[in-house]
PyMOL Python script that loads the backbone (N, CA, C, O; Angstrom):
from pymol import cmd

cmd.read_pdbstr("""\
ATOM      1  N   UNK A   1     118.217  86.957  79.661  1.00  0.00           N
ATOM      2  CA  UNK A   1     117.426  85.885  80.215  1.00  0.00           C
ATOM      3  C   UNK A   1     115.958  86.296  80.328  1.00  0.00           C
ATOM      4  O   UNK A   1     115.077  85.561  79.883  1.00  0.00           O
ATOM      5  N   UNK A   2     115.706  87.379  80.875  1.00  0.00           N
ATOM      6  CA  UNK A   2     114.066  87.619  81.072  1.00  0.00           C
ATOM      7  C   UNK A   2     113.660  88.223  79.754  1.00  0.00           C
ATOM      8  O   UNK A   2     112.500  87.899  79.496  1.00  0.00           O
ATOM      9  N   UNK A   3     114.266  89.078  78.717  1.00  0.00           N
ATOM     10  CA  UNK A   3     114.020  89.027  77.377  1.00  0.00           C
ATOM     11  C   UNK A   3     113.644  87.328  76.713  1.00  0.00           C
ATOM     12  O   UNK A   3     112.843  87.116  75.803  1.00  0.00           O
ATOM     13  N   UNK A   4     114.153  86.661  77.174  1.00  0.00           N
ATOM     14  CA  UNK A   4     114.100  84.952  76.235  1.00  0.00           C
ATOM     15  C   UNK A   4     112.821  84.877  77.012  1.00  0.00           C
ATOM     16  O   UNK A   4     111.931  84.653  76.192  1.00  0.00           O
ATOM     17  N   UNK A   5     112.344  84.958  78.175  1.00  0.00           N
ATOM     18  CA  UNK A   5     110.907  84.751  78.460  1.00  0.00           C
ATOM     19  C   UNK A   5     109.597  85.328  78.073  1.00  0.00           C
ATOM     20  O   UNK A   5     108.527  84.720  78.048  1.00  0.00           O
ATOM     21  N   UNK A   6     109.821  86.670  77.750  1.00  0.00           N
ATOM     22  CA  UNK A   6     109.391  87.572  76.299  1.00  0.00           C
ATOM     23  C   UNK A   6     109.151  86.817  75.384  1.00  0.00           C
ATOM     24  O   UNK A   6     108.007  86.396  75.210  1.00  0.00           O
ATOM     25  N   UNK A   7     109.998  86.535  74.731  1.00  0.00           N
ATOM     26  CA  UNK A   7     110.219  85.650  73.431  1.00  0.00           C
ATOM     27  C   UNK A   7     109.727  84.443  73.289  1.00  0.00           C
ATOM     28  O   UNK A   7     109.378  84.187  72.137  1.00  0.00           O
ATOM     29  N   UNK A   8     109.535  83.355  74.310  1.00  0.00           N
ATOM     30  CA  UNK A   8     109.170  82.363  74.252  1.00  0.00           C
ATOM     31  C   UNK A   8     107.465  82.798  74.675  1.00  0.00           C
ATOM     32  O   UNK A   8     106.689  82.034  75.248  1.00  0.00           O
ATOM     33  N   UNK A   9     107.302  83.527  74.443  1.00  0.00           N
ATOM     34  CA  UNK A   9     105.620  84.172  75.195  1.00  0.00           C
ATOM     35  C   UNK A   9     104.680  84.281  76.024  1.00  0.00           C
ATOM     36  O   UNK A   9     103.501  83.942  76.124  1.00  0.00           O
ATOM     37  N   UNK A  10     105.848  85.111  76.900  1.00  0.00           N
ATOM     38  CA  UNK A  10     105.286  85.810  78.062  1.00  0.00           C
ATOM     39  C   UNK A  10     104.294  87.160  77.806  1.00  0.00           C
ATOM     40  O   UNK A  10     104.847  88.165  77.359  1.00  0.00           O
ATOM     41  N   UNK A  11     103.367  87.187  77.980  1.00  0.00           N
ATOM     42  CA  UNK A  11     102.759  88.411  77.041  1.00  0.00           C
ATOM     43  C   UNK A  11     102.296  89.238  78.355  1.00  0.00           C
ATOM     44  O   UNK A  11     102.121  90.389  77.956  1.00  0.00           O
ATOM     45  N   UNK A  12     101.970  89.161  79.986  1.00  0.00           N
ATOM     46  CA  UNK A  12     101.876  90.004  80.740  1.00  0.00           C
ATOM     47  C   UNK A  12     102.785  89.889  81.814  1.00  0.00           C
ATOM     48  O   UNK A  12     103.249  88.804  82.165  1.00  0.00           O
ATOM     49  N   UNK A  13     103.054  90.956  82.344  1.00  0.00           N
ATOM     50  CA  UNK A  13     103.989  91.599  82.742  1.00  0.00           C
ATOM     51  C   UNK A  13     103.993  90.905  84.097  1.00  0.00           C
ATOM     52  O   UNK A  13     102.826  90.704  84.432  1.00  0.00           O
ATOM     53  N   UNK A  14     104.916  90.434  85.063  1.00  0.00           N
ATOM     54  CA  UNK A  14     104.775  89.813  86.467  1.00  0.00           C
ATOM     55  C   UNK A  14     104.261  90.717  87.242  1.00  0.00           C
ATOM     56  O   UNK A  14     104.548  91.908  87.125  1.00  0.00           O
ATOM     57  N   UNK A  15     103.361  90.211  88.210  1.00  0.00           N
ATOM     58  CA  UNK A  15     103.279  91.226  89.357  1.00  0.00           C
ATOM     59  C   UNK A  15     104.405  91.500  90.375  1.00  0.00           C
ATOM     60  O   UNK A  15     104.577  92.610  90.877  1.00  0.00           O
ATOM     61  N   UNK A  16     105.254  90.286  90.679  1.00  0.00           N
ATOM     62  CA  UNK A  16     105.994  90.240  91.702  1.00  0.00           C
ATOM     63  C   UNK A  16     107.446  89.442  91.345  1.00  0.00           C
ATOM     64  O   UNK A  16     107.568  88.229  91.180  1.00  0.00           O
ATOM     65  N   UNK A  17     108.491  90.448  91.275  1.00  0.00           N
ATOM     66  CA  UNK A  17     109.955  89.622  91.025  1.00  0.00           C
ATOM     67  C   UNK A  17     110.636  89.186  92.242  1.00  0.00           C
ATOM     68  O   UNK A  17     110.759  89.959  93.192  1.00  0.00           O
ATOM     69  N   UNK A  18     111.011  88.186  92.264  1.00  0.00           N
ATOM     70  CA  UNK A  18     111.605  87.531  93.776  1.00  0.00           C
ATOM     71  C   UNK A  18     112.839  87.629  93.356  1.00  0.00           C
ATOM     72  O   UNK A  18     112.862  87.165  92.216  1.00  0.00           O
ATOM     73  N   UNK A  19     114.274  88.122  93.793  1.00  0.00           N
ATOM     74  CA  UNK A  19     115.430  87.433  93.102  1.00  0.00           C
ATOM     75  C   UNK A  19     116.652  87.395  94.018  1.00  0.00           C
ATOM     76  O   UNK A  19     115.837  87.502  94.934  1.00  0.00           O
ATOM     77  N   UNK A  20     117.778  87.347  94.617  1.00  0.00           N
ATOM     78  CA  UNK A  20     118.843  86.985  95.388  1.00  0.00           C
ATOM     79  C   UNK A  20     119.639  88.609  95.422  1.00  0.00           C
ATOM     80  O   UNK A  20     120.733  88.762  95.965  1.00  0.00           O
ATOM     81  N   UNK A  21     119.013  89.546  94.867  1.00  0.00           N
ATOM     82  CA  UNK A  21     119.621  90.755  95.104  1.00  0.00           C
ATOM     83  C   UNK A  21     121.027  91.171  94.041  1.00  0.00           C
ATOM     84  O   UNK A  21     121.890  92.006  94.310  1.00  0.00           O
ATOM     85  N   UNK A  22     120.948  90.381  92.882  1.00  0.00           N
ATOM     86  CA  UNK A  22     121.879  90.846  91.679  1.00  0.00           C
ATOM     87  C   UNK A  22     121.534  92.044  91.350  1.00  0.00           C
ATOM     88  O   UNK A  22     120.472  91.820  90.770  1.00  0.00           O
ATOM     89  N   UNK A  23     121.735  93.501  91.304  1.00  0.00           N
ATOM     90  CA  UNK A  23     122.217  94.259  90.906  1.00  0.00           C
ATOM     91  C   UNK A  23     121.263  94.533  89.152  1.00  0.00           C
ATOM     92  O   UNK A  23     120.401  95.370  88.883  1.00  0.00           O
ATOM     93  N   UNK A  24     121.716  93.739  88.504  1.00  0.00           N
ATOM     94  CA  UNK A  24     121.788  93.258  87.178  1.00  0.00           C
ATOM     95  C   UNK A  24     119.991  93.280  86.706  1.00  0.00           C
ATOM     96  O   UNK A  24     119.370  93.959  85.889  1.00  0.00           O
ATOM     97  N   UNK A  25     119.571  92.158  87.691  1.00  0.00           N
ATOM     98  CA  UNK A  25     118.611  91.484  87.469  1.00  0.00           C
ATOM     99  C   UNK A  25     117.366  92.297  87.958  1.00  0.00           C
ATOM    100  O   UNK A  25     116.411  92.061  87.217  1.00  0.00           O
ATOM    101  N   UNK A  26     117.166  92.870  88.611  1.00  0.00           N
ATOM    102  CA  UNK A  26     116.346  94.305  89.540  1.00  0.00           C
ATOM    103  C   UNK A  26     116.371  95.648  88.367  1.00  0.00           C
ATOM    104  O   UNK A  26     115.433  96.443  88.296  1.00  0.00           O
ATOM    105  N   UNK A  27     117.583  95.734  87.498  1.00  0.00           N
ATOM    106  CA  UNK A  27     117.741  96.664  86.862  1.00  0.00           C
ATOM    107  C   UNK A  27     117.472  96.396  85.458  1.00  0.00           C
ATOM    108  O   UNK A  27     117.705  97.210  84.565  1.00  0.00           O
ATOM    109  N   UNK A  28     116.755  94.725  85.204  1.00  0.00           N
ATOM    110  CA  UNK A  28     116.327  94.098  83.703  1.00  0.00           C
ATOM    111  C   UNK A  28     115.168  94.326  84.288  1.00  0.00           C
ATOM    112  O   UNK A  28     114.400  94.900  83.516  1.00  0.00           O
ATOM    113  N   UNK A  29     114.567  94.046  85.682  1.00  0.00           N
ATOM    114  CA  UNK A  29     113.004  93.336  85.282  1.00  0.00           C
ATOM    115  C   UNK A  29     112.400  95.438  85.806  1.00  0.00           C
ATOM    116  O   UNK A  29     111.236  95.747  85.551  1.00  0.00           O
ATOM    117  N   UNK A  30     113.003  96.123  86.223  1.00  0.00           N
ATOM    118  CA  UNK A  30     112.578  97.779  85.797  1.00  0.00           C
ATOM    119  C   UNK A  30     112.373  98.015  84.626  1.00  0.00           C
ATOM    120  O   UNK A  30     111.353  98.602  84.262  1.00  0.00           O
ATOM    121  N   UNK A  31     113.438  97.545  83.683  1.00  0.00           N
ATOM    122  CA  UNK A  31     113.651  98.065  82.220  1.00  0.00           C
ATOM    123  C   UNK A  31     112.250  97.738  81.835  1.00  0.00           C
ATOM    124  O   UNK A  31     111.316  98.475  81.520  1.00  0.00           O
ATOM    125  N   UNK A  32     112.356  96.292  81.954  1.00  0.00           N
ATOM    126  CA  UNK A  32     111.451  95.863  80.975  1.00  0.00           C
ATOM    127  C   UNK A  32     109.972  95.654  81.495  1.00  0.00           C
ATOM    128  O   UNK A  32     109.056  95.435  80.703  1.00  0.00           O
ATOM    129  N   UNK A  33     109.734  95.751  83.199  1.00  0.00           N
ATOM    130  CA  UNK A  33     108.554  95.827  83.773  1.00  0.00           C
ATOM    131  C   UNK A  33     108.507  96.720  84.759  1.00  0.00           C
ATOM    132  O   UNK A  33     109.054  96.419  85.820  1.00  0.00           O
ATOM    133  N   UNK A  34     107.830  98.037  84.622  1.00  0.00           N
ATOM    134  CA  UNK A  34     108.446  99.187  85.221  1.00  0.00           C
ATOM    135  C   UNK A  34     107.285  98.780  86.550  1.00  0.00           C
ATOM    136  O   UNK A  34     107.722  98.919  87.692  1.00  0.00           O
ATOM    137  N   UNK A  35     105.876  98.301  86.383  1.00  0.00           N
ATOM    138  CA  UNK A  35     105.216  98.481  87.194  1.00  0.00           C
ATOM    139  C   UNK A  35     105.152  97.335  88.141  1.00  0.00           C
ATOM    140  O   UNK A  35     104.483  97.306  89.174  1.00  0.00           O
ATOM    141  N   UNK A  36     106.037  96.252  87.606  1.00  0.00           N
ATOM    142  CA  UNK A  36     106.515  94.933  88.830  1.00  0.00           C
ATOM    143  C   UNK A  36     106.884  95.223  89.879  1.00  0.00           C
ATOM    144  O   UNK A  36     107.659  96.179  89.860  1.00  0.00           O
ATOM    145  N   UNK A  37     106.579  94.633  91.270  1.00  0.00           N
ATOM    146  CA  UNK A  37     106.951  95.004  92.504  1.00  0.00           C
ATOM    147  C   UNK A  37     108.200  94.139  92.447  1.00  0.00           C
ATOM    148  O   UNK A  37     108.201  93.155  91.708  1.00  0.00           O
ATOM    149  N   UNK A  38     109.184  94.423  93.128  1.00  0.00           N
ATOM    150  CA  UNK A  38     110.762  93.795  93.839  1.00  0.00           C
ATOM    151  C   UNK A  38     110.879  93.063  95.140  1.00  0.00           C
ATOM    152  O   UNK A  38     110.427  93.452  96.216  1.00  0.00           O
ATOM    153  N   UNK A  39     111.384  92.217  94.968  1.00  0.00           N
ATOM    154  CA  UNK A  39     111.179  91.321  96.596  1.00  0.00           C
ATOM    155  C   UNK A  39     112.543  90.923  96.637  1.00  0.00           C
ATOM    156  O   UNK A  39     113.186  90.648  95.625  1.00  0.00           O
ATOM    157  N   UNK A  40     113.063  90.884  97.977  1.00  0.00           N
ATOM    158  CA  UNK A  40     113.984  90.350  98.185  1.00  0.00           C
ATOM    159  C   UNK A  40     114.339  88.889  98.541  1.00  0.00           C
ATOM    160  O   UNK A  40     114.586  89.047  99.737  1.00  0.00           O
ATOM    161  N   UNK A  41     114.492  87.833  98.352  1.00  0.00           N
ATOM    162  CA  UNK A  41     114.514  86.756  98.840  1.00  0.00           C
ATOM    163  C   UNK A  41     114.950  86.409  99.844  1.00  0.00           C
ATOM    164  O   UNK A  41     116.173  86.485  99.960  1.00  0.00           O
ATOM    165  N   UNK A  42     114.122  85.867 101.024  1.00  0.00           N
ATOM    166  CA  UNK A  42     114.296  86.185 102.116  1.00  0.00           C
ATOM    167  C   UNK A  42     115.622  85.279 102.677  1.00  0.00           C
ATOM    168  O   UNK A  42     116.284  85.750 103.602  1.00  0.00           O
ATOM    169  N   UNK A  43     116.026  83.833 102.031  1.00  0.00           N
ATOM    170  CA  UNK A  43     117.159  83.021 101.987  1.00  0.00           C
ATOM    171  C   UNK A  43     118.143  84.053 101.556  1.00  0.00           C
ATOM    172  O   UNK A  43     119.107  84.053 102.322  1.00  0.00           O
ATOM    173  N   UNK A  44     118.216  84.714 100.838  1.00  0.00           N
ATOM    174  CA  UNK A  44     119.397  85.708 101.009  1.00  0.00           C
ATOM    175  C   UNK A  44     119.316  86.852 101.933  1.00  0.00           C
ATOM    176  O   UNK A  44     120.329  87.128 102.576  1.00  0.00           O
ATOM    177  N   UNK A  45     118.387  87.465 102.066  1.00  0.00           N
ATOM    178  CA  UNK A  45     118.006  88.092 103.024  1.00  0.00           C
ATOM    179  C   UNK A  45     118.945  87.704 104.441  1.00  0.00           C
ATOM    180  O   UNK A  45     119.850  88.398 104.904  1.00  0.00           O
ATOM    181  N   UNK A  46     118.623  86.852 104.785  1.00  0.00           N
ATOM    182  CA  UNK A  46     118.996  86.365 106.146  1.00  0.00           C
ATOM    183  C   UNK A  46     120.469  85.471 105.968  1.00  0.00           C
ATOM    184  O   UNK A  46     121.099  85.246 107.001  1.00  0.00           O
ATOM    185  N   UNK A  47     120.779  85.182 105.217  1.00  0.00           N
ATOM    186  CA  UNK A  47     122.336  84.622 105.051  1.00  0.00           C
ATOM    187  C   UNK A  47     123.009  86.130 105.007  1.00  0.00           C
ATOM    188  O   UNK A  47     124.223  85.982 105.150  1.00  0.00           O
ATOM    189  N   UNK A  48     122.863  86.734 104.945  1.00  0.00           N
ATOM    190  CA  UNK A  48     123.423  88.522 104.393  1.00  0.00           C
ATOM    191  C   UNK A  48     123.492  89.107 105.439  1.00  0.00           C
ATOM    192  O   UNK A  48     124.517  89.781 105.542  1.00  0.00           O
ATOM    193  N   UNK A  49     122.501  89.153 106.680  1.00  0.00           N
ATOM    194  CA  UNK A  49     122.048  89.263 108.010  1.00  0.00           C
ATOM    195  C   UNK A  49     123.343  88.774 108.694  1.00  0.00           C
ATOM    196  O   UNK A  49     124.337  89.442 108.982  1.00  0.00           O
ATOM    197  N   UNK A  50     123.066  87.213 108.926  1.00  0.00           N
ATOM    198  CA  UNK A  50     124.126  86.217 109.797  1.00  0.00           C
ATOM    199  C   UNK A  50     125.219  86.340 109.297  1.00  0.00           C
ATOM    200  O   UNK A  50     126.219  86.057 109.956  1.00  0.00           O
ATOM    201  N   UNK A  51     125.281  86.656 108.397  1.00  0.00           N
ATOM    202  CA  UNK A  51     127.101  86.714 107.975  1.00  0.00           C
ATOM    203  C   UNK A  51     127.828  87.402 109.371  1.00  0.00           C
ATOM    204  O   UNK A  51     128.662  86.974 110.168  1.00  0.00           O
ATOM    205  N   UNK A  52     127.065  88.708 109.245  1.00  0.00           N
ATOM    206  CA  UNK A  52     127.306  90.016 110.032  1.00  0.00           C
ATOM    207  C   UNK A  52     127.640  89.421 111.618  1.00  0.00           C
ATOM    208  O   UNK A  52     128.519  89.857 112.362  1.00  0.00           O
ATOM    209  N   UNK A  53     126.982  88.650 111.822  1.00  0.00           N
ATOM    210  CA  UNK A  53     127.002  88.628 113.570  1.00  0.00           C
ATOM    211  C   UNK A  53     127.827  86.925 113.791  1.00  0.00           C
ATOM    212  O   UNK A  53     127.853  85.876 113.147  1.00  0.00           O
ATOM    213  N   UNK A  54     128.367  87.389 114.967  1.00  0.00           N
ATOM    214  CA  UNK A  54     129.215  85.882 115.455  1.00  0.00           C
ATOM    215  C   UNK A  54     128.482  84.808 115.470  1.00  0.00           C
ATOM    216  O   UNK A  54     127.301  84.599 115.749  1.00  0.00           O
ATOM    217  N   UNK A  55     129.449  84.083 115.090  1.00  0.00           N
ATOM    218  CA  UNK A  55     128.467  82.515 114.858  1.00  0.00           C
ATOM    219  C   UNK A  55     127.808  82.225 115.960  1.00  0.00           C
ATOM    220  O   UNK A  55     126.904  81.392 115.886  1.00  0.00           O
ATOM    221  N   UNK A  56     128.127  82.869 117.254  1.00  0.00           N
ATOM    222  CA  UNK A  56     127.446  82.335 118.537  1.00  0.00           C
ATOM    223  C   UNK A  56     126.030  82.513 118.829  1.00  0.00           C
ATOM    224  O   UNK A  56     125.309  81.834 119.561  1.00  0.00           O
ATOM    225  N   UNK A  57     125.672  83.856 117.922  1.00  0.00           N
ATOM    226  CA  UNK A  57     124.185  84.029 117.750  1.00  0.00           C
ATOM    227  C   UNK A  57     123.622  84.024 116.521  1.00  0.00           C
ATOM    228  O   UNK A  57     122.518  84.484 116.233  1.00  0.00           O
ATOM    229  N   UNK A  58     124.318  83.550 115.875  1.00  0.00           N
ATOM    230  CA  UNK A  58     123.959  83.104 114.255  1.00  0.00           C
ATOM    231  C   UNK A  58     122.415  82.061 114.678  1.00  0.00           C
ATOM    232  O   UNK A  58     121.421  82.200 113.964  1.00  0.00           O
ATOM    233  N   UNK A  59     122.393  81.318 115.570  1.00  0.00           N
ATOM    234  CA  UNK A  59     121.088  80.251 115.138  1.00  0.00           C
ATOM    235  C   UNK A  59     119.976  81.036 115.863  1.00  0.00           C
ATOM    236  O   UNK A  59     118.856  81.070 115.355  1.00  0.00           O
ATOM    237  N   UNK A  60     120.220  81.641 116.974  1.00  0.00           N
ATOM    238  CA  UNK A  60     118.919  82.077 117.712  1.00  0.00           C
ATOM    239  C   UNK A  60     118.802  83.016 116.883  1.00  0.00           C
ATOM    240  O   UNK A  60     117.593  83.248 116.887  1.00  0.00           O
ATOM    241  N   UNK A  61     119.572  84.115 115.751  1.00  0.00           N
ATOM    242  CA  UNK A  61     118.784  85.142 115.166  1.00  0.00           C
ATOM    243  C   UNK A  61     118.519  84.369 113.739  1.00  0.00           C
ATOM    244  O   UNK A  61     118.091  85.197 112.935  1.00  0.00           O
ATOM    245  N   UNK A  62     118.608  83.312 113.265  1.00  0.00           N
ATOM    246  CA  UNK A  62     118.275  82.734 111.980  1.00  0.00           C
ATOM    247  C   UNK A  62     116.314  82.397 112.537  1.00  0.00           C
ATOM    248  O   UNK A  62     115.388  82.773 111.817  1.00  0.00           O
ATOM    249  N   UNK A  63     116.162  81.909 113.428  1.00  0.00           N
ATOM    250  CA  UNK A  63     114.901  81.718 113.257  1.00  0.00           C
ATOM    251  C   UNK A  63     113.787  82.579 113.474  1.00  0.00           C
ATOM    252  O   UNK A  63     112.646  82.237 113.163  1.00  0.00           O
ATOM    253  N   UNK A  64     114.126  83.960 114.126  1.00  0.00           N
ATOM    254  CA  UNK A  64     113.332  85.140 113.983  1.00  0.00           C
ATOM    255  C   UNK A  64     112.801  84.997 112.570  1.00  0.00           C
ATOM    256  O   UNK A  64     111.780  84.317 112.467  1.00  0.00           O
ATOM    257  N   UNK A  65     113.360  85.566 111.361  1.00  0.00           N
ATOM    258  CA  UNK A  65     112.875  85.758 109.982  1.00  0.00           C
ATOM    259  C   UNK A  65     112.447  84.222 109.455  1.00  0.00           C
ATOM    260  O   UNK A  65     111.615  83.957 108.588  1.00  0.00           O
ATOM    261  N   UNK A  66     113.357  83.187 110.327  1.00  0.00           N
ATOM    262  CA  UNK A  66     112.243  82.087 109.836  1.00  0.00           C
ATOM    263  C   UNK A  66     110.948  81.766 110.471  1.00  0.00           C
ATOM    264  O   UNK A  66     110.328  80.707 110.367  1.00  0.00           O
ATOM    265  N   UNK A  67     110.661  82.692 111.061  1.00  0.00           N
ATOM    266  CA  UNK A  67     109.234  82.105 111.792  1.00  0.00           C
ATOM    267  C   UNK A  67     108.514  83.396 111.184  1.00  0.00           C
ATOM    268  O   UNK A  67     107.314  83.491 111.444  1.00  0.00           O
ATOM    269  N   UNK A  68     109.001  84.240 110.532  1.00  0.00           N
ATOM    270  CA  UNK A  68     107.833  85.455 110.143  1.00  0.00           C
ATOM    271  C   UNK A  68     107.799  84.545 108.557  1.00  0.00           C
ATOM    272  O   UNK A  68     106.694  84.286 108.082  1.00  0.00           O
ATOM    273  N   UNK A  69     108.977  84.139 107.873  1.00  0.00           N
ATOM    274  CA  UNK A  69     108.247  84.050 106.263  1.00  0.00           C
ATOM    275  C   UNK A  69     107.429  82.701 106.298  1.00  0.00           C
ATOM    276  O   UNK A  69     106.831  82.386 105.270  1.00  0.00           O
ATOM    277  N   UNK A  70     107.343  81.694 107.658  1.00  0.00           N
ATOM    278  CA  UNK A  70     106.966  80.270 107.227  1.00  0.00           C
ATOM    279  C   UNK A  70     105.482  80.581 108.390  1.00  0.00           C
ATOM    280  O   UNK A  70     105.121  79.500 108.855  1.00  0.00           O
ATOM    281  N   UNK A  71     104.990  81.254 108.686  1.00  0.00           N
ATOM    282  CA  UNK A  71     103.556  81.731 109.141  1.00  0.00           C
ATOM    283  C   UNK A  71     102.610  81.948 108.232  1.00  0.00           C
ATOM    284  O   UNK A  71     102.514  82.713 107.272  1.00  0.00           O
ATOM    285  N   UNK A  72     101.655  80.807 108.899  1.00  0.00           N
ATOM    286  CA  UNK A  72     100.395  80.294 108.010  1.00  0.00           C
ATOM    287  C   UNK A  72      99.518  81.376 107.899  1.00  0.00           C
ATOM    288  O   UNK A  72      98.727  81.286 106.960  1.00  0.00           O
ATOM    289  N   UNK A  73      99.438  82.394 108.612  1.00  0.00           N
ATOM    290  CA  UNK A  73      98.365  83.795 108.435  1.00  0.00           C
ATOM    291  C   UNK A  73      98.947  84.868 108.309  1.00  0.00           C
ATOM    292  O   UNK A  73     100.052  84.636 108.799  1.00  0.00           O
ATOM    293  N   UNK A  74      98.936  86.115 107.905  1.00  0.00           N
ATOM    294  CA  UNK A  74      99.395  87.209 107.884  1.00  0.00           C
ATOM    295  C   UNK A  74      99.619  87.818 109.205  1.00  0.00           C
ATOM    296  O   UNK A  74     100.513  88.605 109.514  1.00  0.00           O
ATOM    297  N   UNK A  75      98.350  87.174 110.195  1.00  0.00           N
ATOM    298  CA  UNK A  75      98.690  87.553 111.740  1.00  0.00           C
ATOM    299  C   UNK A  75      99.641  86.547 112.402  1.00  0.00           C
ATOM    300  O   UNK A  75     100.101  86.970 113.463  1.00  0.00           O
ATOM    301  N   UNK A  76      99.920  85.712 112.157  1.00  0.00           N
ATOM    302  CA  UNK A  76     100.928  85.088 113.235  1.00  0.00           C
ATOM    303  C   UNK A  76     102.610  85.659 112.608  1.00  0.00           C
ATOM    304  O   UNK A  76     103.547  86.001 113.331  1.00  0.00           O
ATOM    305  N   UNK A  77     102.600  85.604 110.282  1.00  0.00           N
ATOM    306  CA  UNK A  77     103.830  86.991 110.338  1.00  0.00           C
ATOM    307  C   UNK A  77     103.695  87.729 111.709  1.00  0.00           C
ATOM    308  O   UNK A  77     104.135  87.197 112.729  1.00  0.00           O
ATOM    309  N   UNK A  78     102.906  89.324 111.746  1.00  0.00           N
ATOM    310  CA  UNK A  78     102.864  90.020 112.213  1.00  0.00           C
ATOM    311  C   UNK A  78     103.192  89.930 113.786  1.00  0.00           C
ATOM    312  O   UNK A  78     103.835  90.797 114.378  1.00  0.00           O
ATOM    313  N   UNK A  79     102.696  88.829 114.357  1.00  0.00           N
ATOM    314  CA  UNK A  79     103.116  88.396 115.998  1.00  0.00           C
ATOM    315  C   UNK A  79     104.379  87.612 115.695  1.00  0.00           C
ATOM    316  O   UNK A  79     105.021  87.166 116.646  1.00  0.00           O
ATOM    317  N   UNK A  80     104.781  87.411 114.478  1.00  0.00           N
ATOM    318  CA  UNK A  80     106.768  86.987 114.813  1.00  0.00           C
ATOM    319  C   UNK A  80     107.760  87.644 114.519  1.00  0.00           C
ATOM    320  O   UNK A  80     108.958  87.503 114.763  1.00  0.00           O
ATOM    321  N   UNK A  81     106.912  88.719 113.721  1.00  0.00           N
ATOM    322  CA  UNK A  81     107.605  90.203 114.169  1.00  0.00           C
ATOM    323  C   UNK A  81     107.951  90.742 114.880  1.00  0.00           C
ATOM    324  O   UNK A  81     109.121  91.113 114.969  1.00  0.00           O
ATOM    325  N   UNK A  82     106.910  91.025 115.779  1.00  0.00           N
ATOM    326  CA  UNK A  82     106.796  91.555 116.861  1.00  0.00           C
ATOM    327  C   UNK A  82     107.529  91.252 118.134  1.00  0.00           C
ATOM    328  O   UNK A  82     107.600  91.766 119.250  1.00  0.00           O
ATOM    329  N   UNK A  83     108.142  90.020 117.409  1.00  0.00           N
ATOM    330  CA  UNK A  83     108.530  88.857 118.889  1.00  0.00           C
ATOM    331  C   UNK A  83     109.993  89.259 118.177  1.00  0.00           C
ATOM    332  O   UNK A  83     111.045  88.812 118.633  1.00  0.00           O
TER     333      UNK A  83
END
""", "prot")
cmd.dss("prot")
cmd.show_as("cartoon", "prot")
cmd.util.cbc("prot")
cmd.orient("prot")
């Protein structure tokens, strides 16, 4: 798949791969873009999280990480971190 984006002519390299944490896909976009940064997607991120803990605190800890990735400045991230 990211070879066919090659091909159809992609000619520089991404700065930043976002992807759901396949294994597979982290170990194509190394191959083929060694100096791309890796991101985790934070929707999987946090479904991966809540799995882990009882549904009873499943909603109050779902909106921690949603209030750090949906912050309009880098400082209010950083203060919903913190929180």
């Amino acid at each position: 798949m990211l070879t066919n984006l090659m091909q159809r002519g992609l000619k520089i390299a991404p700065k930043l791969a976002i992807g759901d944490g396949a294994l597979g896909f982290w170990k194509a976009v190394a191959k083929l873009w060694p100096n791309t940064d890796q991101q985790r997607c934070w929707v999987h991120k946090t479904a991966n999280v809540l799995e882990k803990l009882p549904k009873a605190v499943q909603p109050k800890v779902k909106e921690a990480p949603h209030n750090i990735w949906q912050a309009e400045t880098q400082e209010e991230a950083y203060k919903a971190f913190d929180h």
